[in-house]
C-alpha positions as CSV (number, residue, x, y, z in Angstrom):
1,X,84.8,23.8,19.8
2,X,81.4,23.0,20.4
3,X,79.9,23.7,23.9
4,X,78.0,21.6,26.5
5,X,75.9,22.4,29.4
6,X,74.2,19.8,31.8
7,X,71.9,21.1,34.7
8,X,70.3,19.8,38.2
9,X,68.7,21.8,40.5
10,X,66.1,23.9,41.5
11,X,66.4,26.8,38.9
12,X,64.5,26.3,35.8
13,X,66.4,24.0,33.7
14,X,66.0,25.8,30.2
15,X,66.8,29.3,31.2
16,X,69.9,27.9,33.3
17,X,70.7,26.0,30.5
18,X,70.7,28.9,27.4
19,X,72.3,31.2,29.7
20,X,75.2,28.9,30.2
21,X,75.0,28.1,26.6
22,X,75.1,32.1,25.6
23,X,78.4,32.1,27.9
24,X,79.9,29.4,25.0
25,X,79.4,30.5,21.9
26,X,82.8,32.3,22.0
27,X,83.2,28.7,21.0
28,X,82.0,28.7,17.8
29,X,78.7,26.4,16.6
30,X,76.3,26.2,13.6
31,X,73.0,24.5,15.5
32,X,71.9,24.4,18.9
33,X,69.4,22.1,21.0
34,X,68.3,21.1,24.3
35,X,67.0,18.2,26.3
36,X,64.4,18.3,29.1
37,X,63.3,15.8,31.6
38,X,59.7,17.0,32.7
39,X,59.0,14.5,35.2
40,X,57.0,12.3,32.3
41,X,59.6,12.0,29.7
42,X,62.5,13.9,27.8
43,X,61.8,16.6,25.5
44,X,63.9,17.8,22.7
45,X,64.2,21.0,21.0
46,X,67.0,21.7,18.2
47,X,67.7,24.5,15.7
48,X,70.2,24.9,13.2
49,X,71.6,28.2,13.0
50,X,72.7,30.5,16.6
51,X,71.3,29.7,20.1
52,X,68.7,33.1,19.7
53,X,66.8,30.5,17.1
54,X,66.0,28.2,19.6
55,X,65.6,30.8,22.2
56,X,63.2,32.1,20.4
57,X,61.3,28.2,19.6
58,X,61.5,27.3,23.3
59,X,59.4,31.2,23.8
60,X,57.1,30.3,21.5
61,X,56.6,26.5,23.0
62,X,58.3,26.5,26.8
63,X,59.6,23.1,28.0
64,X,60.3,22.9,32.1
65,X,61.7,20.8,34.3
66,X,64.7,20.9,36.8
67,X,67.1,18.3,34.6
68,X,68.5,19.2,31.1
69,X,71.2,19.0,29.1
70,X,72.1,21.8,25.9
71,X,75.1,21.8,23.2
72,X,75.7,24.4,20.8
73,X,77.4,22.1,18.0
74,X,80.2,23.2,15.5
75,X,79.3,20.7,12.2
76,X,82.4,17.3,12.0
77,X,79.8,14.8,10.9
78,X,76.7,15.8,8.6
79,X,76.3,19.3,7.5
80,X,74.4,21.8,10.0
81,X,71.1,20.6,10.5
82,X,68.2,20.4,12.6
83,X,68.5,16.8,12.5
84,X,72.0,16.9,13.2
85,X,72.0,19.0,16.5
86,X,72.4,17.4,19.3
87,X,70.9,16.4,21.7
88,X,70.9,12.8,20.1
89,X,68.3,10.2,20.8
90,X,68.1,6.8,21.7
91,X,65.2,4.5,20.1
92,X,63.2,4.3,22.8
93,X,63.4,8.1,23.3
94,X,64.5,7.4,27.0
95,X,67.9,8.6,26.3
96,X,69.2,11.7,25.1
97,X,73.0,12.6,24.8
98,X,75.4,15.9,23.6
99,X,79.2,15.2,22.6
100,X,82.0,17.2,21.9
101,X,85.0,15.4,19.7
102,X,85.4,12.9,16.9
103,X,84.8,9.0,17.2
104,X,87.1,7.5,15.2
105,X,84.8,4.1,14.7
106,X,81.7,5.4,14.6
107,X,81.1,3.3,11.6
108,X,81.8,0.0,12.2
109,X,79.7,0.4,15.9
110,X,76.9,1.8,13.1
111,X,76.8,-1.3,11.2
112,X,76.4,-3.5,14.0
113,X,74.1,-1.6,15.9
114,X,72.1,-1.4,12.3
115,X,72.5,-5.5,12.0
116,X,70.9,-5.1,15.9
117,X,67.8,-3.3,14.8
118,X,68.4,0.0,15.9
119,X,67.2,3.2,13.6
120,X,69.3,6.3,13.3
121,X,68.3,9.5,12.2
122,X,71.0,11.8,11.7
123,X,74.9,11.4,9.7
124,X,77.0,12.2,13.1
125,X,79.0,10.0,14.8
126,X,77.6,11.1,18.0
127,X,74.4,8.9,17.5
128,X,76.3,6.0,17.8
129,X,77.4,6.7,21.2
130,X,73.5,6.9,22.9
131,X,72.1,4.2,20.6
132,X,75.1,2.3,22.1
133,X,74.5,3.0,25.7
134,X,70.6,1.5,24.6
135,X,72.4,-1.5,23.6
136,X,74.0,-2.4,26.6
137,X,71.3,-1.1,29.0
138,X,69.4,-4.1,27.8
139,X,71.4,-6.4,30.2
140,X,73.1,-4.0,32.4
141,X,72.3,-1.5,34.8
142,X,72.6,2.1,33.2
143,X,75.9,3.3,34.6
144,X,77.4,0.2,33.7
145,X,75.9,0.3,30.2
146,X,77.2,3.5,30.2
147,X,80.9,3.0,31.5
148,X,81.0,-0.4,29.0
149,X,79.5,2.1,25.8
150,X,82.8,4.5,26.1
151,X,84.9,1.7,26.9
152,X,84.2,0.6,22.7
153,X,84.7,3.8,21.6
154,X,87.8,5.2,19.9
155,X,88.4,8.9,19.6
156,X,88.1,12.2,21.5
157,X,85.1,12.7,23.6
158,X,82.9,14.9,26.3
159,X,79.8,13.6,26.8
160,X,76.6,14.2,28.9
161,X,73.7,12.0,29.4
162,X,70.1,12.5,31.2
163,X,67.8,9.3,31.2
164,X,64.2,9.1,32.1
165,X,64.5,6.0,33.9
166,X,67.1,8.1,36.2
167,X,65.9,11.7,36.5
168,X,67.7,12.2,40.1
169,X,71.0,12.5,38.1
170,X,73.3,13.5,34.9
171,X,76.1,11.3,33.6
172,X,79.4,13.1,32.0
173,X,82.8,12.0,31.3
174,X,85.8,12.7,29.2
175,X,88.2,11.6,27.0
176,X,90.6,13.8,24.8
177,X,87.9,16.8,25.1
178,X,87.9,19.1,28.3
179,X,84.5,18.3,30.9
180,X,84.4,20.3,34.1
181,X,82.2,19.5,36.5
182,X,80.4,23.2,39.2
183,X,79.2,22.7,41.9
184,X,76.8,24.7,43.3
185,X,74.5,25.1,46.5
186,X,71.7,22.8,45.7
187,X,72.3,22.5,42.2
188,X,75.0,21.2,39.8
189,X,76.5,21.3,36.9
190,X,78.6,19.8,33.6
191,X,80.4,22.2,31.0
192,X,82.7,21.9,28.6
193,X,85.0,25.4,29.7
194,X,84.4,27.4,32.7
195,X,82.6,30.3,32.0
196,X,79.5,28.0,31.5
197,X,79.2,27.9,34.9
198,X,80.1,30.9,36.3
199,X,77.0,32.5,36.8
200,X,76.4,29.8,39.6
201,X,79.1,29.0,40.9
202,X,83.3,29.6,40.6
203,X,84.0,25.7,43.1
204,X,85.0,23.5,39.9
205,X,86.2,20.4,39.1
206,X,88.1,19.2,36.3
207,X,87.6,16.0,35.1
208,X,90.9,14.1,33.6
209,X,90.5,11.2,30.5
210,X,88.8,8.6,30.8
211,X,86.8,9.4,34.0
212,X,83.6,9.9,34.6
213,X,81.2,12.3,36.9
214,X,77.6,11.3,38.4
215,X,75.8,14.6,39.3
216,X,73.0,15.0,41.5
217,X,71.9,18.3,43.5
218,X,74.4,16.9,46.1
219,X,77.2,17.5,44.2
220,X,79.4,15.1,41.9
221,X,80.6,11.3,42.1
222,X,84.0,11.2,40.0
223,X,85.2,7.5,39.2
224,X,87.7,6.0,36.7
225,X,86.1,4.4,33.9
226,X,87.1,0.9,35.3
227,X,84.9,2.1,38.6
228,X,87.7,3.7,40.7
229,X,86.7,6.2,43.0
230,X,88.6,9.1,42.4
231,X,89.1,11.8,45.2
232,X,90.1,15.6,43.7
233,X,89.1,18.7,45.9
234,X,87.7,21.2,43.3
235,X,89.3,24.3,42.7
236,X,88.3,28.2,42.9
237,X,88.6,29.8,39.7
238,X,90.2,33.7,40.3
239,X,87.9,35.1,37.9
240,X,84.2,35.9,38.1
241,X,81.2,36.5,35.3
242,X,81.6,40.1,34.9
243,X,84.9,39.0,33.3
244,X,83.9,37.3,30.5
245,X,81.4,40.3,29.4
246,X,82.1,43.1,27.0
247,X,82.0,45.6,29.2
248,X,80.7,48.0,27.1
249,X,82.8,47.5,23.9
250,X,81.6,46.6,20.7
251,X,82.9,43.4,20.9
252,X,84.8,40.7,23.2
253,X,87.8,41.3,20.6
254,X,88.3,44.9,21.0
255,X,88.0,44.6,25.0
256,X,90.4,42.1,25.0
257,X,92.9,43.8,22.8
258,X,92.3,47.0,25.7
259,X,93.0,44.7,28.4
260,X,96.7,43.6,27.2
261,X,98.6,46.0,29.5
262,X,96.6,44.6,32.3
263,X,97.2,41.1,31.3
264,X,100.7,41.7,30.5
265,X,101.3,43.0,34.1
266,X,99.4,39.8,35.4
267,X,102.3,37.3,33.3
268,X,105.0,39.7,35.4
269,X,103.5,40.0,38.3
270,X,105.5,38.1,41.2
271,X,107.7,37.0,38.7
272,X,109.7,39.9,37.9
273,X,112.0,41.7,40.2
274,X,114.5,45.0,39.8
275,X,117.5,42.3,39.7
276,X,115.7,38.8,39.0
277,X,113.4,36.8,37.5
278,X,111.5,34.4,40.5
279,X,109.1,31.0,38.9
280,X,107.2,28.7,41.2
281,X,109.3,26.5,43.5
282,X,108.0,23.5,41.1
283,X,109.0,25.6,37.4
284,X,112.1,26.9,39.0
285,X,113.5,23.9,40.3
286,X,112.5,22.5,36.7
287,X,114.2,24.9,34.6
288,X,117.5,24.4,37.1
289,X,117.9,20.3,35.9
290,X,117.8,21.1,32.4
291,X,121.2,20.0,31.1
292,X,124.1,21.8,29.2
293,X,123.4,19.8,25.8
294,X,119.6,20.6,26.5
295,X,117.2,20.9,23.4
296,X,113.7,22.5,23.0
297,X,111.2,21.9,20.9
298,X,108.2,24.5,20.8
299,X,104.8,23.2,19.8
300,X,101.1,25.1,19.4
301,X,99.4,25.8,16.9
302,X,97.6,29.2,14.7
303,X,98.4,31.8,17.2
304,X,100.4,30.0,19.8
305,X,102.6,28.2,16.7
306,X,103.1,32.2,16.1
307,X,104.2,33.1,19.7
308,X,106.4,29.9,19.7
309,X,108.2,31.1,16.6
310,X,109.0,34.5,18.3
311,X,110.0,32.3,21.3
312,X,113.2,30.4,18.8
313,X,114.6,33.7,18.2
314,X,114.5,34.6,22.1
315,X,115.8,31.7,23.2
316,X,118.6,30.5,20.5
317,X,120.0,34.2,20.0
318,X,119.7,35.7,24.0
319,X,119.8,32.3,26.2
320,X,121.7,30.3,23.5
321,X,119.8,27.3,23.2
322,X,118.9,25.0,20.1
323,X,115.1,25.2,19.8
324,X,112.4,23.4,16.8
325,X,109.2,25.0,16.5
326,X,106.7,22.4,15.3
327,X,103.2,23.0,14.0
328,X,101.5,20.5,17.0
329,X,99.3,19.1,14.2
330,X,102.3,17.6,12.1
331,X,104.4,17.2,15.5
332,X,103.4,13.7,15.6
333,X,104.3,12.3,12.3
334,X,107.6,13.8,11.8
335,X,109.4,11.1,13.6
336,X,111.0,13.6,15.7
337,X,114.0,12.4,18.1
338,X,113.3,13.0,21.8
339,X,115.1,11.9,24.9
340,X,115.8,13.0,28.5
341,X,117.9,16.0,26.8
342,X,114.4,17.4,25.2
343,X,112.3,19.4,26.4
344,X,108.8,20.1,24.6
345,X,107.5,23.7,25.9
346,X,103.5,23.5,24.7
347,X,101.8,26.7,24.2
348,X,98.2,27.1,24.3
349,X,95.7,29.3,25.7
350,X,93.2,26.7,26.8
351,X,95.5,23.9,27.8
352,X,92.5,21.5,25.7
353,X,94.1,22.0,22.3
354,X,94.1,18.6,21.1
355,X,97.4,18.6,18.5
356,X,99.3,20.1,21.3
357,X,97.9,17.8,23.9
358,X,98.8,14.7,21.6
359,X,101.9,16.1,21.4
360,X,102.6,16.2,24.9
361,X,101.5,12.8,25.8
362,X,104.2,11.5,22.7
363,X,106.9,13.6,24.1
364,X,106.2,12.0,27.5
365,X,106.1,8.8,25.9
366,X,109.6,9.8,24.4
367,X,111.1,10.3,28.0
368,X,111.4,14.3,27.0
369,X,110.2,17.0,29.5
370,X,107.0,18.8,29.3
371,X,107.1,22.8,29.8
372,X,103.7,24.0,29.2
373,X,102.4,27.8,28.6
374,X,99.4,28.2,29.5
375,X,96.1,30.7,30.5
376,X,93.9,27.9,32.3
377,X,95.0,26.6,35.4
378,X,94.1,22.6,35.7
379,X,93.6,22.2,32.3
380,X,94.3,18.8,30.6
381,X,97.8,20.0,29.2
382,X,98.9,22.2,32.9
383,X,98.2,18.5,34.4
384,X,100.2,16.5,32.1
385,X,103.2,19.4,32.0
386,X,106.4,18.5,34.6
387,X,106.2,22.3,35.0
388,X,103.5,25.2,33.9
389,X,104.2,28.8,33.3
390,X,100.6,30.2,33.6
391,X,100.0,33.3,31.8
392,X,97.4,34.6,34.1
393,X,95.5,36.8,31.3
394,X,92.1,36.3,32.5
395,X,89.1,34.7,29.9
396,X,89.5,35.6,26.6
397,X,86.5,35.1,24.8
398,X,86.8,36.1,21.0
399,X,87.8,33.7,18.8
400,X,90.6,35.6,17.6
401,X,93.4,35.4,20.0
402,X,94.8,38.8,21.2
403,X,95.8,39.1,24.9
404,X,96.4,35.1,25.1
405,X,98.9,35.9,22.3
406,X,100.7,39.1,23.7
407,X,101.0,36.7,27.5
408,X,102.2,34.1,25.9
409,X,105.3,35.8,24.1
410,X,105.8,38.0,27.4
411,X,105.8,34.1,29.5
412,X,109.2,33.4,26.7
413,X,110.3,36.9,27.7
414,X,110.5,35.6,31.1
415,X,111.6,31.7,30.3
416,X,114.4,33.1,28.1
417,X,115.9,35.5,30.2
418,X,115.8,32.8,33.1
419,X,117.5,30.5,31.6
420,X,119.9,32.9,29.7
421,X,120.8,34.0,33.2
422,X,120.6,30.4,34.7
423,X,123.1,29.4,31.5
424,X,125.5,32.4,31.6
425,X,124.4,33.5,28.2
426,X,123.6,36.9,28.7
427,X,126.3,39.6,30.0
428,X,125.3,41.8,32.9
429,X,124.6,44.4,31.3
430,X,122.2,43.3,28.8
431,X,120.4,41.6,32.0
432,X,119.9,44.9,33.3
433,X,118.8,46.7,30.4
434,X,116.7,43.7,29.3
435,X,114.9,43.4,32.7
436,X,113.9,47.6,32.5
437,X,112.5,46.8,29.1
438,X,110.3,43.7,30.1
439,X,109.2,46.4,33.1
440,X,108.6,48.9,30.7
441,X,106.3,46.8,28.2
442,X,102.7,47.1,29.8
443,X,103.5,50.7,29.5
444,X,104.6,51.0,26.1
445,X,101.3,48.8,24.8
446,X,98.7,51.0,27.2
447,X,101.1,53.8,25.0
448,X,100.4,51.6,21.5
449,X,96.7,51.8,21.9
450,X,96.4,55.5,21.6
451,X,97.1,55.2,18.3
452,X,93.7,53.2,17.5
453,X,92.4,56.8,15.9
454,X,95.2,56.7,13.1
455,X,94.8,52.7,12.8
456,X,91.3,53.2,12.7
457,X,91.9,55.9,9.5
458,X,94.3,53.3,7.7
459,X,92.2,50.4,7.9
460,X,89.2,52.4,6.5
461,X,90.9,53.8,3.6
462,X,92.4,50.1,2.6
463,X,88.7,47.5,3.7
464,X,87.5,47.1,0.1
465,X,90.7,45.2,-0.5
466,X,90.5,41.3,-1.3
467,X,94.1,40.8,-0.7
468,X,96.8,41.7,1.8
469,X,100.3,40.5,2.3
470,X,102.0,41.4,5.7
471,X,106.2,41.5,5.6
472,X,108.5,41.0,8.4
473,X,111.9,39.9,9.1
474,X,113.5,38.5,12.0
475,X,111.5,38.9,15.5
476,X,108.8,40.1,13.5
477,X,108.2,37.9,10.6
478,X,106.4,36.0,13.1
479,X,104.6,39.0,13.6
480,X,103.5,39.6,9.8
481,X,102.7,35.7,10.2
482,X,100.2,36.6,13.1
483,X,99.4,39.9,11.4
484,X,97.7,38.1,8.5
485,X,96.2,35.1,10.6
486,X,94.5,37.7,12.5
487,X,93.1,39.6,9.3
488,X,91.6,36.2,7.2
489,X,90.3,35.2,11.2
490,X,87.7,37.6,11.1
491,X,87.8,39.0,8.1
492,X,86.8,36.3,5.6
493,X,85.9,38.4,3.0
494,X,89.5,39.0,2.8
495,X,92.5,37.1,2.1
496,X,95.7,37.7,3.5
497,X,99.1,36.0,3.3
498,X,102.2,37.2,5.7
499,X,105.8,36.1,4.7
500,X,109.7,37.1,5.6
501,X,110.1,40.3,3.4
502,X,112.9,38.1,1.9
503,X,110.9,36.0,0.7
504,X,109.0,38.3,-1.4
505,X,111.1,38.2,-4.8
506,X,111.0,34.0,-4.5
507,X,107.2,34.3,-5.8
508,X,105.0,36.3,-3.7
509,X,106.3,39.7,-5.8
510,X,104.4,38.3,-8.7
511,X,101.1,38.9,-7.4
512,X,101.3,42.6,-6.7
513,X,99.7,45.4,-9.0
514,X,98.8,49.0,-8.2
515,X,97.0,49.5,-5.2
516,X,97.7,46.2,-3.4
517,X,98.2,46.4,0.4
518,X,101.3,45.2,1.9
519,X,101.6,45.9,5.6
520,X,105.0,45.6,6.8
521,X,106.9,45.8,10.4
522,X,109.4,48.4,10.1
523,X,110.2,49.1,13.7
524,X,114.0,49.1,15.1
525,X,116.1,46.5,14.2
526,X,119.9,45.6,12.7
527,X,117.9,44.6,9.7
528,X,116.2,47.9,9.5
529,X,117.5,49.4,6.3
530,X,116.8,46.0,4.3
531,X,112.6,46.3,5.2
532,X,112.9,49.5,3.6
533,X,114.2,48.0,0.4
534,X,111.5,45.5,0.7
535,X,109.4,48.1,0.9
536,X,110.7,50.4,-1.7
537,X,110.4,46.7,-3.7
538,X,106.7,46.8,-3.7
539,X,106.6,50.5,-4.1
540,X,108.3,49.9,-7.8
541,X,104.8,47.8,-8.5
542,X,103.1,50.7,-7.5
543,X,101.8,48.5,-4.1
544,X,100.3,50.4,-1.2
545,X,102.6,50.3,1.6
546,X,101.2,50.2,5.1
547,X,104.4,50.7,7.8
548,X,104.2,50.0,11.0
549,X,107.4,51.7,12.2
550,X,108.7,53.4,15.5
551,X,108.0,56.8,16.9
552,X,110.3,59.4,15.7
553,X,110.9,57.9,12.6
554,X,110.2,60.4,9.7
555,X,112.4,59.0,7.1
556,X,110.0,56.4,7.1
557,X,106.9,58.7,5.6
558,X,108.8,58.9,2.4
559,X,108.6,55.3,1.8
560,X,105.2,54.6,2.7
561,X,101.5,55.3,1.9
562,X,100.5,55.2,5.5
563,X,102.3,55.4,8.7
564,X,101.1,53.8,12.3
565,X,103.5,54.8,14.6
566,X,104.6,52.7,17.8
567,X,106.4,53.5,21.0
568,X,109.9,52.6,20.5
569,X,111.7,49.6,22.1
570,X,114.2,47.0,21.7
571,X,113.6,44.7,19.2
572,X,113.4,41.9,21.9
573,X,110.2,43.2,23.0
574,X,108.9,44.4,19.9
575,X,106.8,41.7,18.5
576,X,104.2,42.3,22.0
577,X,104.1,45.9,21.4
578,X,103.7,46.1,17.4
579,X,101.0,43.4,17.7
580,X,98.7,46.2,19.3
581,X,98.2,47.9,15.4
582,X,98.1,44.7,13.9
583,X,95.1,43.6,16.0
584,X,93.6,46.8,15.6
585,X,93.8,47.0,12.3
586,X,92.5,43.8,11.4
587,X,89.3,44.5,14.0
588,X,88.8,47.8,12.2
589,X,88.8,46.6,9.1
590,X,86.7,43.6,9.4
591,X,84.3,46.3,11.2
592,X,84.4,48.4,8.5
593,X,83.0,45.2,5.8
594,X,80.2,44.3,8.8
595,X,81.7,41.4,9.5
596,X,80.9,39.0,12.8
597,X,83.9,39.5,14.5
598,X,83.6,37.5,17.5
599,X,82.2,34.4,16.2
600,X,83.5,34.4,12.7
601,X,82.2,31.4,10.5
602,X,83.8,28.0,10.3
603,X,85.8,29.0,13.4
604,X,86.3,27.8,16.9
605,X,87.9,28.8,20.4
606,X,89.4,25.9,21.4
607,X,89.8,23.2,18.7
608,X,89.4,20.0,20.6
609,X,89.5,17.7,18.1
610,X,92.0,17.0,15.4
């Protein structure tokens, strides 16, 4: 959610910086603006509306100078403005300042800042923060005005600040909202994700709460915000810039929903062996202390909540172990019981989720253990976590989640036959067969894609529709959850609803009439027979039915108005392979009714803020 880029070096600040900027918008933003020192003073340039609107103003009248800061913002405070972009202004004009997160007191700093004479321009909270830093710098030194400005705040922040009084440097720091700091030859930078920086560098560090970074074309000064120096070596990231590029698809989504086999493999890889299942000295030696009465509780939120769902019938029905799945969001104010005997597994893609990150930090309060899930190595939640499984799928870029999703639920394949082996829940047998079918999965979704022709067909013949339900039971009522997410995600012209088929007749059968698309997962399971009542249910109302159902089954055709076919499997392993045609089928259609797919409105990458 929101991005920020801060630059110094010998490259020419405002391409560096809208080049870095272009490499967030993934993010999701409504404005966009930049700050340039140019050796006399700092210039500002904002536009409301996508980063190619002030592209195109900064053509039209260049700005230059080695030292900048950009932000692409994504609208809390004050609707999407011009004046609301950031950067942010101080009154003397010799500050400027971009923030990412929510401060929680903006107001009350507001009024006494007002009551001090100062004049603010836009409704955000994020003026508060540089008009505050003015404040102080009238008796202080500026990075001590700086360091005693966050100390008053309350909230989530990133910040970055460039002064004119101090052009030789860059001031970030971070609290609740992920800052990384690359360092390049000659030239550094701030960011608030990774691929910001890429194009210059891949030696990064990550900044923890409450810290903050000095940069110069030296490299980067990290202290505590008391003044402690803090010594971290920075850390290589594995993947380059040619990563995070669409590679000749349409669209980041539909690139990343092809690269699921591959990302699969990377989850397995050096974890999964013809007779065992091999973690991390630090995971494996975690997972061994957990106790006989342990408990978990899974936590994430929209896709990963989704995953974590899939993840409770794993682990209660195959390793025998009582799990909670909590919406991260609501996590908190539930009053839930943790102890020593808890364990909290947190899955997110970015490991900056803020829910899930304030949900850690409680359960560690609690005394509970932290199991994290994770794509992004040293991310605030892998740090906090006694014990990460990292999902190793590479950046993913849309909005919509797609190959984080299909990792994550192939990371609880793993964690749930480890610790059903670990617990003596599973019987030899089924640890054989289940091992060949966890080896056989990147296979049978490379196997799921070839399908996209007939998906493509279905999800043509149904886009004009408004509304959608999706209907699953068991491992894949999750799925029909995530099926419809993904739909309304990027498809807003649409609205779409996914329940447990059994469900249907307490209210949602109400709503159908003739020619309403239900879309339901009909693949292999012991409660195979009762989705085709559900279906033949909604076939009464004269509803179209959309079946997702397993190869070889022709029965099926009777009952439905279109077929996509998958490869068939277990039903452990079934909600990674039959989330293939749900993807697909939401991409095609939101294709099909022109919609923006990759950045779709009022939506975010990482939600950093509550």
């Amino acid at each position: 959610m929101c991005g920020i880029v801060g630059y110094i070096g010998k490259a020419p600040v405002v391409s560096t910086v809208l080049d870095s900027l272009s490499r967030l918008e993934y993010r999701g933003y409504d404005s966009a603006g930049i700050a340039v020192f140019n050796g006399r003073g700092i210039q500002v340039r904002k536009r409301a509306g996508k980063l190619k609107e002030l592209a195109s103003s900064l053509k039209r009248q260049p700005l230059e100078g080695r030292l900048g800061v950009g932000h692409t913002r994504w609208a809390t405070h004050g609707e999407p403005s011009e004046l609301n972009a950031h950067p942010h202004r101080d009154c003397t004009g010799e500050l400027a300042l971009v923030h990412n997160g929510i401060i929680e007191n903006y107001a009350e700093l507001k009024s006494e800042l007002l009551g001090r004479g100062h004049r603010f321009r836009s409704q955000t909270d994020t003026e508060v923060i540089v008009h505050l830093i003015e404040e102080h710098a009238k008796q202080l030194p500026l990075p001590e005005a700086f360091r005693r400005a966050l100390k008053e705040l309350r909230g989530s922040y990133a910040v970055c600040l460039i002064a004119a009084s101090d052009p030789s440097r860059l001031y970030g720091a971070r609290c609740g909202s992920p800052l990384i700091v690359g360092l390049g030859r000659g030239e550094t930078l701030l960011a608030s994700d990774v691929p910001a920086v890429l194009s210059r560098t891949r030696r990064v560090l990550y900044l923890n709460d409450q810290e903050i970074a000095e940069i110069s074309v030296e490299g980067a000064r990290v202290t505590t915000l008391e003044g402690k120096p803090v010594v971290r070596k920075p850390v290589v990231v594995d993947w380059d810039v040619a990563s995070a590029q669409k590679d000749g698809h349409a669209h980041f989504m539909l690139k990343e929903i092809h690269e699921q086999p591959a990302a699969i493999e990377q989850t397995l890889t050096g974890r999964l062996g013809h007779a065992q299942i091999t973690f991390d000295r630090r995971t494996s030696a975690f997972l061994k202390e957990l106790s006989r009465t342990e408990r978990l509780i899974i936590l994430g939120c929209g896709t990963a909540y989704h995953a974590g769902l899939v993840g409770e019938y794993m682990l209660e029905e195959v390793a025998r172990l009582p799990v909670d799945v909590d919406l991260a969001s609501e996590f908190r104010y539930r009053g839930a019981m943790l102890d020593r005997d808890t364990t909290v597994v947190a899955i997110t893609q970015s490991g900056e989720t803020a829910d899930t990150l304030a949900g850690v930090k409680l359960a560690k309060e609690h005394g509970a253990k932290v199991l994290a899930i994770c794509n992004v190595m040293g991310s605030s939640i892998a740090r906090q976590a006694d014990a990460v499984l990292y999902t190793h799928a590479g950046p993913e870029i849309a909005v919509a989640s797609t190959k984080a999703y299909t990792s994550q639920l192939t990371a609880l394949c793993l964690l749930t036959l480890a610790l059903g082996k670990l617990r003596g829940a599973i019987p030899a047998a089924q640890w054989r067969r289940h091992l060949a079918g966890l080896q056989a999965v990147p296979g049978l979704v490379r196997n799921a894609l070839r399908a996209e022709p007939a998906i493509k067909q279905a999800a043509r013949r149904y886009a004009s529709a408004r509304n959608f339900y999706y209907l699953g039971r068991r491992y894949n009522y999750p799925s029909a959850l995530e099926g419809a997410l993904k739909l309304k995600e990027i498809c807003p012209l649409i609205h779409a609803e996914g329940y447990a088929a059994g469900e249907m007749k307490h209210g949602p059968i109400s709503l159908i009439r003739p020619g309403w698309p239900v879309v339901f997962l009909a693949t292999g399971s012991p409660v195979y027979e009762k989705i085709v009542s559900n279906i033949e249910e909604v076939r009464a109302r004269k509803g179209a039915c959309i079946v997702i159902a397993s190869e070889g089954d022709r029965a099926i055709r009777r009952h439905a108005d279109a077929v996509i076919s998958v490869p068939k499997t277990e039903e452990f392993f079934s909600p990674i392979v039959n989330a293939v045609p749900l993807q697909l089928f939401a991409y095609h259609v939101a294709r099909a009714n022109k919609c923006d797919i990759d950045q779709p409105p009022n939506l975010a990458k990482s939600v950093t803020v509550e």
